[in-house]
N, C-alpha and C positions, 0 to 999 in steps of 0.2 A: 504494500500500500504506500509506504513513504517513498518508495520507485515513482509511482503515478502521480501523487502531489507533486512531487518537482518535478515533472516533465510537466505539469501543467500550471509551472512557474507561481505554485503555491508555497509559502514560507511561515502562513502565520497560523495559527491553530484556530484561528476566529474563522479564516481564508477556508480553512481544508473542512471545521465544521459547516460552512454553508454552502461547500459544495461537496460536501458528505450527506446533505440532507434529502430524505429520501430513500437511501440506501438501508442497506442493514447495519449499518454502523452507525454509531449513537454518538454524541459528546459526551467529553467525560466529563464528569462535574462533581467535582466530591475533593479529597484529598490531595494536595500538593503533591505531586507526581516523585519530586526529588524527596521529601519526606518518606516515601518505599520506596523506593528505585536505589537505595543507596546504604552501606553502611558505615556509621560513622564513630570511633573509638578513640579511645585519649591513649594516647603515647607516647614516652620520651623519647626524645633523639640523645641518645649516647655521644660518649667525645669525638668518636671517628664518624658520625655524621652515617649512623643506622640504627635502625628500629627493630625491635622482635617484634616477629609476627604470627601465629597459629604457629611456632616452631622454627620459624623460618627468620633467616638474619638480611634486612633489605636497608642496599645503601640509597642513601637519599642524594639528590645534587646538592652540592654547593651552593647555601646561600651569604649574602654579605649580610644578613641580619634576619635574623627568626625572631618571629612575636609569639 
């Protein structure tokens, strides 16, 4: 489906809902999409600039300052 919205030079979710209308496809309307779409967990960065993960040791880039 997101193939066809942008062949049909739609980009905005207002755009694809009203020429979704009609179809079997519905608007979504409920819950901030990035609120479930995503998870999110507090974690220190260590000195050599990595995080533990589920087990797993991941370098992070180089930043000139972390907030």
């Amino acid at each position: 489906m997101p193939k066809e919205l942008a062949l049909a030079g739609i980009t905005e979710m207002a755009a694809a809902n009203r020429d979704l209308a009609g179809t079997t496809f519905v608007p979504w309307i409920g819950t901030h999409l990035a609120d479930i779409l995503c998870v999110q967990e507090e974690r220190v960065v260590a000195k050599d600039n990595t995080v533990h993960y589920q087990g797993k040791r991941l370098q992070l880039p180089r930043f000139h300052r972390r907030t």
